[in-house]
N, CA, C and O atoms as a GROMACS GRO file, in nm:
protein
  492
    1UNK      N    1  -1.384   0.268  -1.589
    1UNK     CA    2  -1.346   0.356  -1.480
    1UNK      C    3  -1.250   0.281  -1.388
    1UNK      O    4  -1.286   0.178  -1.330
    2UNK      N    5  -1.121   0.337  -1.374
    2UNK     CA    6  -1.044   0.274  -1.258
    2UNK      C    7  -1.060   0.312  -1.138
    2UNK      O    8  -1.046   0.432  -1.116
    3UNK      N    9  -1.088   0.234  -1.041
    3UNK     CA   10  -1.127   0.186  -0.913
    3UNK      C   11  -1.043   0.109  -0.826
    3UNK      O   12  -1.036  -0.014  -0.825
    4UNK      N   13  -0.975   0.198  -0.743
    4UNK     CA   14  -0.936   0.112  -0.603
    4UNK      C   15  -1.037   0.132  -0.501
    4UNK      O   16  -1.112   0.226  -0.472
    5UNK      N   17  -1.011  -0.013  -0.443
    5UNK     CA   18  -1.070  -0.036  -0.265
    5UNK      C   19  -0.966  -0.056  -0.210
    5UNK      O   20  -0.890  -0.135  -0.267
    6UNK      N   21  -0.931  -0.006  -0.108
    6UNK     CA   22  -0.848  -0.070   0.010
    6UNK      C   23  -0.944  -0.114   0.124
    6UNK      O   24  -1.050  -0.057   0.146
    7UNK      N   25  -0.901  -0.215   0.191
    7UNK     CA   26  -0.946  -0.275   0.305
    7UNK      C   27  -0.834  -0.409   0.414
    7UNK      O   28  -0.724  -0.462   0.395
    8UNK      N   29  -0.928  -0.417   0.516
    8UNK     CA   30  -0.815  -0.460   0.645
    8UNK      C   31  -0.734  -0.331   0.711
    8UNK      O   32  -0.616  -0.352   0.742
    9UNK      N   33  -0.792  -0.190   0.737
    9UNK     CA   34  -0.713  -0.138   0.840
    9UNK      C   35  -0.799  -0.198   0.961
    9UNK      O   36  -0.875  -0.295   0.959
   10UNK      N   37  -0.757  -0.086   1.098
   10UNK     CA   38  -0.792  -0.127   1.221
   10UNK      C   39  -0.694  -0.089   1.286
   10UNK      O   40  -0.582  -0.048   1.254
   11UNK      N   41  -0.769  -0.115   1.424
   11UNK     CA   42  -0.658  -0.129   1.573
   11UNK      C   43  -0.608  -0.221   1.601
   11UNK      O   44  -0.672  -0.326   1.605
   12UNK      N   45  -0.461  -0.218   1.632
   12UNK     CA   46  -0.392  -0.300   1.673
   12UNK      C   47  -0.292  -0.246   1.792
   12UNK      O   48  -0.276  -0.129   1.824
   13UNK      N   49  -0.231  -0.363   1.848
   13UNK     CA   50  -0.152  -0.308   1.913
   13UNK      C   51  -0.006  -0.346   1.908
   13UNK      O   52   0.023  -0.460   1.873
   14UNK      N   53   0.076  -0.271   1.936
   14UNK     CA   54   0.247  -0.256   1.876
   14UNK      C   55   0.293  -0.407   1.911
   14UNK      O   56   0.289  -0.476   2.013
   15UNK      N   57   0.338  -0.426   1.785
   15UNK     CA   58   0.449  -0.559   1.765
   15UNK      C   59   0.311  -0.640   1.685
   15UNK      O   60   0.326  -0.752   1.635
   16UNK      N   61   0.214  -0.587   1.682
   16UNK     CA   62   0.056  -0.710   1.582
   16UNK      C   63   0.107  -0.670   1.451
   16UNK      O   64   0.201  -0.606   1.403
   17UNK      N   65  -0.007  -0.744   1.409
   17UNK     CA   66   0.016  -0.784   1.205
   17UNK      C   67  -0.163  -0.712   1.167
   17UNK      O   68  -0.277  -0.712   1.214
   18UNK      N   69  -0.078  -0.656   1.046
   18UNK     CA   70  -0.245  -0.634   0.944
   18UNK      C   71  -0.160  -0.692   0.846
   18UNK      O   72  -0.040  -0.716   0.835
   19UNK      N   73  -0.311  -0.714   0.746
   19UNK     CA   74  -0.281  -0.746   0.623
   19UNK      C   75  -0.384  -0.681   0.547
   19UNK      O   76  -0.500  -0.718   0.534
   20UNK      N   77  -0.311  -0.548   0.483
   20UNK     CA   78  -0.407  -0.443   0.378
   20UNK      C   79  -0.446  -0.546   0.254
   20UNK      O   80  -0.372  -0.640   0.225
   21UNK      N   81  -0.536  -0.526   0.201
   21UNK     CA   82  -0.617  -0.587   0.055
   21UNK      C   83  -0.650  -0.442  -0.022
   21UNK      O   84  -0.716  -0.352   0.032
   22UNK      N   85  -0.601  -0.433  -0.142
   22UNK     CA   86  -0.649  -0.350  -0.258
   22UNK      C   87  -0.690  -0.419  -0.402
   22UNK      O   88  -0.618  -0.472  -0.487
   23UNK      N   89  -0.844  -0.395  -0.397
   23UNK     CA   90  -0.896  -0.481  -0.515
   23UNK      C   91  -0.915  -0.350  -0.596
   23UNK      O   92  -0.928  -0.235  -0.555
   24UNK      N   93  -0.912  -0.396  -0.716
   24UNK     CA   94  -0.881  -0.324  -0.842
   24UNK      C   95  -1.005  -0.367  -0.918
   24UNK      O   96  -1.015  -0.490  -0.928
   25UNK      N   97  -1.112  -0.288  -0.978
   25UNK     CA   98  -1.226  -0.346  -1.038
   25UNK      C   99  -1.231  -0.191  -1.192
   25UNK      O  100  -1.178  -0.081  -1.181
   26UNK      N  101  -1.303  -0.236  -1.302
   26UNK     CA  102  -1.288  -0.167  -1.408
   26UNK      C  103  -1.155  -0.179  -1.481
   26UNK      O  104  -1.127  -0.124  -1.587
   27UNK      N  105  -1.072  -0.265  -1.405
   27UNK     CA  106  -0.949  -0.246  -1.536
   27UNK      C  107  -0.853  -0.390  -1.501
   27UNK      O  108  -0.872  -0.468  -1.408
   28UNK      N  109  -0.769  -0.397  -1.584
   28UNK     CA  110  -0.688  -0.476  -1.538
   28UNK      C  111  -0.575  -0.427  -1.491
   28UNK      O  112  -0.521  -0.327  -1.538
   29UNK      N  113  -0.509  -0.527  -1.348
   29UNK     CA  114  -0.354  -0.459  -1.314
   29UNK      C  115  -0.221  -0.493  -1.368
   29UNK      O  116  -0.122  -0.486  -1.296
   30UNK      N  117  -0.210  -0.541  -1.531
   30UNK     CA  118  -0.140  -0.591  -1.594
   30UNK      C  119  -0.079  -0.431  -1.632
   30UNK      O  120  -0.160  -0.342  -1.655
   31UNK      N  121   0.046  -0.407  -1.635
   31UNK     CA  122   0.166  -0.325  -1.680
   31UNK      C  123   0.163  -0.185  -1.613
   31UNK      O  124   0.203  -0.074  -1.650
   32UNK      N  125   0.080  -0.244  -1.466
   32UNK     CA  126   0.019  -0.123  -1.414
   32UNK      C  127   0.151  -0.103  -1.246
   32UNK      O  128   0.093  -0.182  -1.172
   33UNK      N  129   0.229  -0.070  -1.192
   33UNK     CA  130   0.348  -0.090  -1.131
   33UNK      C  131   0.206   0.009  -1.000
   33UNK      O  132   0.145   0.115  -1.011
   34UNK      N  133   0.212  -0.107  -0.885
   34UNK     CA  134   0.145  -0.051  -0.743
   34UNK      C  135   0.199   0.025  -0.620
   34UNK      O  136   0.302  -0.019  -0.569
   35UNK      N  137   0.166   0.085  -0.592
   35UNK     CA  138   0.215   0.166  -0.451
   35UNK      C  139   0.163   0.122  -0.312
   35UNK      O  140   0.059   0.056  -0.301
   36UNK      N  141   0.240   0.160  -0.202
   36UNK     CA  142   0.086   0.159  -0.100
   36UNK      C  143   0.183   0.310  -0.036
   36UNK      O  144   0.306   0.317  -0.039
   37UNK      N  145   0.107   0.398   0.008
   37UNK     CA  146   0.129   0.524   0.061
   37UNK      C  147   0.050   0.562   0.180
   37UNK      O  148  -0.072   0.546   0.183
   38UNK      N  149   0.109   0.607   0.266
   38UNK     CA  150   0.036   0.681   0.420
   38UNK      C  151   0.013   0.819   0.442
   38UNK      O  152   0.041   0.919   0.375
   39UNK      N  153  -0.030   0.806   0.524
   39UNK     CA  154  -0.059   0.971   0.522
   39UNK      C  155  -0.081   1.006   0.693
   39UNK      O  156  -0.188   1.015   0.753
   40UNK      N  157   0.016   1.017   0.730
   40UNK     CA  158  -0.044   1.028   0.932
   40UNK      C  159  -0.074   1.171   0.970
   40UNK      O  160  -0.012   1.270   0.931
   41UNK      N  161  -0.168   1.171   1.044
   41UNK     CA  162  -0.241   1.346   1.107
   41UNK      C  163  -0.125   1.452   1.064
   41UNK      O  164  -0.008   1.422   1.084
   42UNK      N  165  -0.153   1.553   1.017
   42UNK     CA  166  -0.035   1.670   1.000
   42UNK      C  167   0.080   1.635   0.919
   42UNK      O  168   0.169   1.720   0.913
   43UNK      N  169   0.096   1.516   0.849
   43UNK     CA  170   0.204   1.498   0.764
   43UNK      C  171   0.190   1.501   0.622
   43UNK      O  172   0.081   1.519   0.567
   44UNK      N  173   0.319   1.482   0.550
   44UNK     CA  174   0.288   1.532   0.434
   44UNK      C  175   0.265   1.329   0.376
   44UNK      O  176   0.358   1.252   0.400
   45UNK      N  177   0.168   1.290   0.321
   45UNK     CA  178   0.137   1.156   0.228
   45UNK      C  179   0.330   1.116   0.199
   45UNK      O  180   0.421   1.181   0.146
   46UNK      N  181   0.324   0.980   0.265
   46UNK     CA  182   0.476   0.918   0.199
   46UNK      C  183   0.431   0.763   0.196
   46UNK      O  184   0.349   0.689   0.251
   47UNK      N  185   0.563   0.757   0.075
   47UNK     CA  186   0.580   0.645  -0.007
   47UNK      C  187   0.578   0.521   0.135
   47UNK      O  188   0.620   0.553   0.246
   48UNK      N  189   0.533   0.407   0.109
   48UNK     CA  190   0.557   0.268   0.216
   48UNK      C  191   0.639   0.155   0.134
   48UNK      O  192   0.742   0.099   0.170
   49UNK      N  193   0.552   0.131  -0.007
   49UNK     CA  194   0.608   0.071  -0.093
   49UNK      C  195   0.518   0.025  -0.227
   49UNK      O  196   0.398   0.031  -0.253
   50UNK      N  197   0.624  -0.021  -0.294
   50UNK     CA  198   0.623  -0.052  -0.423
   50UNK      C  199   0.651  -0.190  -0.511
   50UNK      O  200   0.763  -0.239  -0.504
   51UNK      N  201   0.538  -0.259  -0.602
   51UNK     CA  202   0.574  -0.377  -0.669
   51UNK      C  203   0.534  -0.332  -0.835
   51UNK      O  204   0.444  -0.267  -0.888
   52UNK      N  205   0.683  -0.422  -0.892
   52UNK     CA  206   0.617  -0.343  -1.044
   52UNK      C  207   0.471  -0.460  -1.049
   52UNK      O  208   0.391  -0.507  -0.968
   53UNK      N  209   0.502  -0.470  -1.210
   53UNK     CA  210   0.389  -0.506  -1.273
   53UNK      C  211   0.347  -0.674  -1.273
   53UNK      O  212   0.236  -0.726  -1.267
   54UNK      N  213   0.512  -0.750  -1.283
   54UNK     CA  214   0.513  -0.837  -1.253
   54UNK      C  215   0.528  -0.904  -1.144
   54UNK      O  216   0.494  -1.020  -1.122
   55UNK      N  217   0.577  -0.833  -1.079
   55UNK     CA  218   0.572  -0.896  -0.874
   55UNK      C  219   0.702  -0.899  -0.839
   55UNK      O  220   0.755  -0.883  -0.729
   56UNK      N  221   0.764  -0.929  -0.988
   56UNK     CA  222   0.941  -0.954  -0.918
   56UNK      C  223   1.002  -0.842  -0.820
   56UNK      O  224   1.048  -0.865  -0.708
   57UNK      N  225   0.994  -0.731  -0.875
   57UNK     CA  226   1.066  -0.593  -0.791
   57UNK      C  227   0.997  -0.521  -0.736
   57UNK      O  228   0.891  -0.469  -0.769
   58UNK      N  229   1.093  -0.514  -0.592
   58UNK     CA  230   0.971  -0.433  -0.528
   58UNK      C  231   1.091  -0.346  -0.429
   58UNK      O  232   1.208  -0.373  -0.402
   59UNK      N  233   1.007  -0.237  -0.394
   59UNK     CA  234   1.070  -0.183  -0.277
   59UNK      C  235   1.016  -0.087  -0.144
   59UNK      O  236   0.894  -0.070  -0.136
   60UNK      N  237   1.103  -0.026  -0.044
   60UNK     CA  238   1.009  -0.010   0.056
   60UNK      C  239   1.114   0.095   0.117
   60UNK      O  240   1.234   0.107   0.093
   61UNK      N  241   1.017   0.181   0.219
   61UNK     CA  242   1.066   0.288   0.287
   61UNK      C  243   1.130   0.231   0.389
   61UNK      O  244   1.098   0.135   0.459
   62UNK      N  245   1.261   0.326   0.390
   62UNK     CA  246   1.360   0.179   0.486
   62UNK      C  247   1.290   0.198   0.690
   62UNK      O  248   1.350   0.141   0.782
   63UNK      N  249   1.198   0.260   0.708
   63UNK     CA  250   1.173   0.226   0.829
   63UNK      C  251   1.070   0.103   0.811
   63UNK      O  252   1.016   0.049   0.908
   64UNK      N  253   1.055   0.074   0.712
   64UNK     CA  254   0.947  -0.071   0.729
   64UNK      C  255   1.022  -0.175   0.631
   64UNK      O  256   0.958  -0.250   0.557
   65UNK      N  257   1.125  -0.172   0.634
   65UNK     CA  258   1.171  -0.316   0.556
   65UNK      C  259   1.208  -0.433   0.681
   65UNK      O  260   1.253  -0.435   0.796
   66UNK      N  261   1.152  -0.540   0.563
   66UNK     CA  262   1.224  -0.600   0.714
   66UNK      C  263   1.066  -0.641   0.733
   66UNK      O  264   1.024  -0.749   0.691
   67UNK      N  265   0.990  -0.555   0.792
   67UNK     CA  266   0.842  -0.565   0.841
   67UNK      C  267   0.753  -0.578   0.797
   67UNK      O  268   0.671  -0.653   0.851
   68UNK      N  269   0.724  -0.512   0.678
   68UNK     CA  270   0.588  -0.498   0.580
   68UNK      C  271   0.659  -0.570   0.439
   68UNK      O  272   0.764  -0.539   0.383
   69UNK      N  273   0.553  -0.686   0.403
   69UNK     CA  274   0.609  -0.706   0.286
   69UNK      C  275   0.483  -0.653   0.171
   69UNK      O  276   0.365  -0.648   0.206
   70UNK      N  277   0.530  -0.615   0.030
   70UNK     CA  278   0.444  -0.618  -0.062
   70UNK      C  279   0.392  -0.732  -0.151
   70UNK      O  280   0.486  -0.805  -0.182
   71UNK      N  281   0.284  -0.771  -0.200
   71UNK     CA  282   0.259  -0.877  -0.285
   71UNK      C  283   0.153  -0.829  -0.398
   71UNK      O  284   0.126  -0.709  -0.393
   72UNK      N  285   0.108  -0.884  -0.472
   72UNK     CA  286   0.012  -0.902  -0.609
   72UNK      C  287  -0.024  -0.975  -0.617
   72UNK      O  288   0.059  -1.064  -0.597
   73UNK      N  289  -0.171  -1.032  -0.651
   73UNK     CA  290  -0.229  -1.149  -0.810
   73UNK      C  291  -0.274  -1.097  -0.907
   73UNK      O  292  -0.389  -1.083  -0.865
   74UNK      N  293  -0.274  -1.068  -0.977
   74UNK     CA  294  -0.285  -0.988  -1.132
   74UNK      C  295  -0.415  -1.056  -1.147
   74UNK      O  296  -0.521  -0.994  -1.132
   75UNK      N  297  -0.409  -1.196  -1.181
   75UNK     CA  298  -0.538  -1.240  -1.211
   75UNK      C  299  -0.645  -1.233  -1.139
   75UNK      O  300  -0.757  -1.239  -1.190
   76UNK      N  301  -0.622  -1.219  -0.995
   76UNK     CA  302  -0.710  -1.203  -0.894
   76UNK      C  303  -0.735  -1.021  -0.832
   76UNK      O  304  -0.810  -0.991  -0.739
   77UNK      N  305  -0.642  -0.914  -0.922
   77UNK     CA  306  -0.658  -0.798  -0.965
   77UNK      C  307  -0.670  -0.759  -0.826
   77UNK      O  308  -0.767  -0.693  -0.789
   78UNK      N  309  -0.552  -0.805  -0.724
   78UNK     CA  310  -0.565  -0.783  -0.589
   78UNK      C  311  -0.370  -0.689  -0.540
   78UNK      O  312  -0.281  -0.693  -0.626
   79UNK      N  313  -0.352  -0.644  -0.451
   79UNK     CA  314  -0.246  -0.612  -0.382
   79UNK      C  315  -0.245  -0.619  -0.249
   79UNK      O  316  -0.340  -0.573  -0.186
   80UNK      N  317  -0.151  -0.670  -0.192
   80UNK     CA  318  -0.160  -0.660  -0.053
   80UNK      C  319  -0.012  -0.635   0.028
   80UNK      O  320   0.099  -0.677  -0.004
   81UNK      N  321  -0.053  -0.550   0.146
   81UNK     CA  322   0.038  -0.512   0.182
   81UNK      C  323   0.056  -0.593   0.345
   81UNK      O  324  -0.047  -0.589   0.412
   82UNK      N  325   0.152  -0.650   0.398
   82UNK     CA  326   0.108  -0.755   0.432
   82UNK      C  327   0.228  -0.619   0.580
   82UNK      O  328   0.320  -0.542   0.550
   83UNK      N  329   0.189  -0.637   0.674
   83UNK     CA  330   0.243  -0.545   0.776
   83UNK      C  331   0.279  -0.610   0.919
   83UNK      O  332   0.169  -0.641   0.964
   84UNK      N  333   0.364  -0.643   1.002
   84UNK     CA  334   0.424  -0.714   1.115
   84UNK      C  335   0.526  -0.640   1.164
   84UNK      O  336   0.614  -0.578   1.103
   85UNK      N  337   0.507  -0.654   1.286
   85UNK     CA  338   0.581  -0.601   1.416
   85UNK      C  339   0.543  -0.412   1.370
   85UNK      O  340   0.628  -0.333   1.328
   86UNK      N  341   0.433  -0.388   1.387
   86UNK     CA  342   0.360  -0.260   1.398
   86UNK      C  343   0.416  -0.188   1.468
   86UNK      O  344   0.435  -0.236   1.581
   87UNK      N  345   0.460  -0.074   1.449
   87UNK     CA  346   0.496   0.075   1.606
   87UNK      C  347   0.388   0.168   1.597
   87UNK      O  348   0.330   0.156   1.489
   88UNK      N  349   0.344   0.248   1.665
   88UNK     CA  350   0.310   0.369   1.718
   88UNK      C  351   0.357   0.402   1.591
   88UNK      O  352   0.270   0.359   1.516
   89UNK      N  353   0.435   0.448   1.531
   89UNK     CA  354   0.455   0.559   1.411
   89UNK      C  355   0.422   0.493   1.279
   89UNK      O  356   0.469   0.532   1.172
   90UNK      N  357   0.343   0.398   1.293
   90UNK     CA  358   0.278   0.315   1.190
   90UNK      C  359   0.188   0.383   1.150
   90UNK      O  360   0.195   0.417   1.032
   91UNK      N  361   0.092   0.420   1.217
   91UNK     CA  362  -0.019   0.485   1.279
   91UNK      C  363  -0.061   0.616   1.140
   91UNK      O  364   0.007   0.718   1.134
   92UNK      N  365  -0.163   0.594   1.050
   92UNK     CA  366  -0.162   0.615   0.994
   92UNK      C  367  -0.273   0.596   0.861
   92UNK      O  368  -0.298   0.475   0.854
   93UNK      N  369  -0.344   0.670   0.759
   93UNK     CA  370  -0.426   0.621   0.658
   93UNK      C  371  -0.343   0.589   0.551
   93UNK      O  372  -0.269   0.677   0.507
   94UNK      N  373  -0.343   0.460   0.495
   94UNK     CA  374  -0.306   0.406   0.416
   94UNK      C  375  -0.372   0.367   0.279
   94UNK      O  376  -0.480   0.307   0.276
   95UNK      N  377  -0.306   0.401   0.172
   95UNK     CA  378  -0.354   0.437   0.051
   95UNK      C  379  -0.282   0.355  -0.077
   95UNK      O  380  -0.173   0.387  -0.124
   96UNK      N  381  -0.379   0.220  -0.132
   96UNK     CA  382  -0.318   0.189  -0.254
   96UNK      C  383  -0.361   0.278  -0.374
   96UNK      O  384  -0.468   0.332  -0.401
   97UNK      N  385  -0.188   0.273  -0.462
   97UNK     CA  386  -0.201   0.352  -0.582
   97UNK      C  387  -0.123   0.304  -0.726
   97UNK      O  388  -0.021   0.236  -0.737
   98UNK      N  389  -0.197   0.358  -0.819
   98UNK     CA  390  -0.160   0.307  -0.956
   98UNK      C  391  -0.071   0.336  -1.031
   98UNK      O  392  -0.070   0.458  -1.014
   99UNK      N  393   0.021   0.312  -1.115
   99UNK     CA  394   0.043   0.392  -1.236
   99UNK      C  395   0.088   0.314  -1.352
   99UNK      O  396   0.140   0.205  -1.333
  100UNK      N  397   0.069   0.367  -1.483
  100UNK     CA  398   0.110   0.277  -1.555
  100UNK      C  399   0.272   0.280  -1.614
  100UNK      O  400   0.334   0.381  -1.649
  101UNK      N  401   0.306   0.180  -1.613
  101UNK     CA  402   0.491   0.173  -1.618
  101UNK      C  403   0.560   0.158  -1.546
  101UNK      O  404   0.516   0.064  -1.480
  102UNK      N  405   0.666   0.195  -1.499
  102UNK     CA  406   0.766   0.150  -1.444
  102UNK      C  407   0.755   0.202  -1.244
  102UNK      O  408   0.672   0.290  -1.222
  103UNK      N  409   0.811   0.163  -1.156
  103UNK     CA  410   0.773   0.157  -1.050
  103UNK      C  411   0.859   0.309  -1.020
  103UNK      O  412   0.969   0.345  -1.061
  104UNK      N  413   0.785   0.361  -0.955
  104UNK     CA  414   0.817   0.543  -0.880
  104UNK      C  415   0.777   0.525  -0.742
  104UNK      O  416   0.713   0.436  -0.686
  105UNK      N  417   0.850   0.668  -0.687
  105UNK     CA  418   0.808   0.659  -0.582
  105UNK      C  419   0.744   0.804  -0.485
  105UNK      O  420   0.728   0.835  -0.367
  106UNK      N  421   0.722   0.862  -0.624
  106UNK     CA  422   0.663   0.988  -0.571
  106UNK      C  423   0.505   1.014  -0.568
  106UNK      O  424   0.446   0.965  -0.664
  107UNK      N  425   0.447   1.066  -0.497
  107UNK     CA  426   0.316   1.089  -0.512
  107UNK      C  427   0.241   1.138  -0.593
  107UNK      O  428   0.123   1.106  -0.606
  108UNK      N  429   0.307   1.234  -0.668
  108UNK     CA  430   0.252   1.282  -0.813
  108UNK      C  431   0.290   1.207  -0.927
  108UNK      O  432   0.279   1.247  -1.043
  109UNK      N  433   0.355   1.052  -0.879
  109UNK     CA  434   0.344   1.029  -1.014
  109UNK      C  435   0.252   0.899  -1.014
  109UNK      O  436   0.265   0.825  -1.111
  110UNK      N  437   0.176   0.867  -0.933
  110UNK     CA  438   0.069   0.809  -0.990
  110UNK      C  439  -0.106   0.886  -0.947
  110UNK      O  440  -0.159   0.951  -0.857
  111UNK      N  441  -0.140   0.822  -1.079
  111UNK     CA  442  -0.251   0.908  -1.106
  111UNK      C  443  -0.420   0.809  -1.069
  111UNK      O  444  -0.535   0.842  -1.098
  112UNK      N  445  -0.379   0.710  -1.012
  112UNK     CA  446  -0.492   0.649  -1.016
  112UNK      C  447  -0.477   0.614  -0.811
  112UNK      O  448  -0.363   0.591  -0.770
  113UNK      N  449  -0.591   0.614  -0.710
  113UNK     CA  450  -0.590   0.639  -0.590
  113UNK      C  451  -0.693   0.543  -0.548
  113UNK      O  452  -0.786   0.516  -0.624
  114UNK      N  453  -0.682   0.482  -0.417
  114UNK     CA  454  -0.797   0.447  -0.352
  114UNK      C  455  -0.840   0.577  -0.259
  114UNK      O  456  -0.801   0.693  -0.274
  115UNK      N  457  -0.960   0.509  -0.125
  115UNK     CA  458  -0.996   0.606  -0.047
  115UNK      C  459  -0.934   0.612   0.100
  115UNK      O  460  -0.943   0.699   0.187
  116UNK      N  461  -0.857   0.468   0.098
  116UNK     CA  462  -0.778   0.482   0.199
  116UNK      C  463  -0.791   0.371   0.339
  116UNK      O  464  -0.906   0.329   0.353
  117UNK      N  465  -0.752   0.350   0.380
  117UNK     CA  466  -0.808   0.254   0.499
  117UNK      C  467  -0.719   0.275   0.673
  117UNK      O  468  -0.621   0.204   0.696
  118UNK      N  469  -0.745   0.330   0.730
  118UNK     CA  470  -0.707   0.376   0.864
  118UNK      C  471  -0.625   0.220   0.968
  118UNK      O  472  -0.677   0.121   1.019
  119UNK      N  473  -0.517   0.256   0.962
  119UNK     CA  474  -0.426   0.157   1.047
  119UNK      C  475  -0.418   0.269   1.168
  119UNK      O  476  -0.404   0.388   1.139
  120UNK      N  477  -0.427   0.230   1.292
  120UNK     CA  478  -0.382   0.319   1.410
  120UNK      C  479  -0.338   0.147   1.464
  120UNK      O  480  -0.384   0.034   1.452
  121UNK      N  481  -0.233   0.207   1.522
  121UNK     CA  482  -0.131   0.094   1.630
  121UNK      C  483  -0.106   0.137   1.777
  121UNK      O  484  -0.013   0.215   1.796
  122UNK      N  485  -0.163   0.104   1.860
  122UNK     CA  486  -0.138   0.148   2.012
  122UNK      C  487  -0.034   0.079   2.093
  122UNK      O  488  -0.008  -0.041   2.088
  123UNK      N  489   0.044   0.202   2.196
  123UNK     CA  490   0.121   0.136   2.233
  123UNK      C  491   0.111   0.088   2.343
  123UNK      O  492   0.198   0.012   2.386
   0.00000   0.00000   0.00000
């Protein structure tokens, strides 16, 4: 059974750092390309970012480049989304996600989900 956790949201306040953790248990994250996705009150779920399978390529929604970086350990079947200089429109449930192959960036195209972990940023 594939299984995400996300963990490390919280309160912070604008211009602080989180650092999201998504452990992966029941499978391995080998050829498996990761997401991390938000979802803020009344909006529609969007892309934050993306690392393929091997760690080399990655990419990100251009209001957080620059700020949030993405990472992996495959062997340690972990992702993390590593987040600095926070705004108010950060603010948001945040969601690692799976898929197998090549890196996307739409929401229907991966099929495997955590439950989410609540970042709110005050200003």
């Amino acid at each position: 059974q594939v299984l995400l956790v996300e963990s490390g949201g919280g309160l912070v306040q604008a211009g602080g750092s989180l650092r999201l953790s998504c452990a992966a248990s029941g499978w391995t994250l080998i050829g498996y390309a990761m997401g991390w996705f938000r979802q803020a009150p009344g909006k529609e779920r969007e892309f934050v970012a993306v690392i393929d399978w091997s760690g080399v390529s990655t990419d990100y929604l251009e209001s957080v480049k620059g700020r949030f970086t993405i990472s992996r350990d495959n062997a340690k079947k972990m992702v993390y989304l590593e987040m600095n200089s926070l705004k108010p429109e950060d603010t948001a449930v945040y969601y690692c996600a799976a898929r197998g192959g090549g890196t996307r960036y739409g929401v229907n195209e991966y099929p495997y989900w955590g439950q989410g972990t609540q970042v709110t940023v005050s200003s």
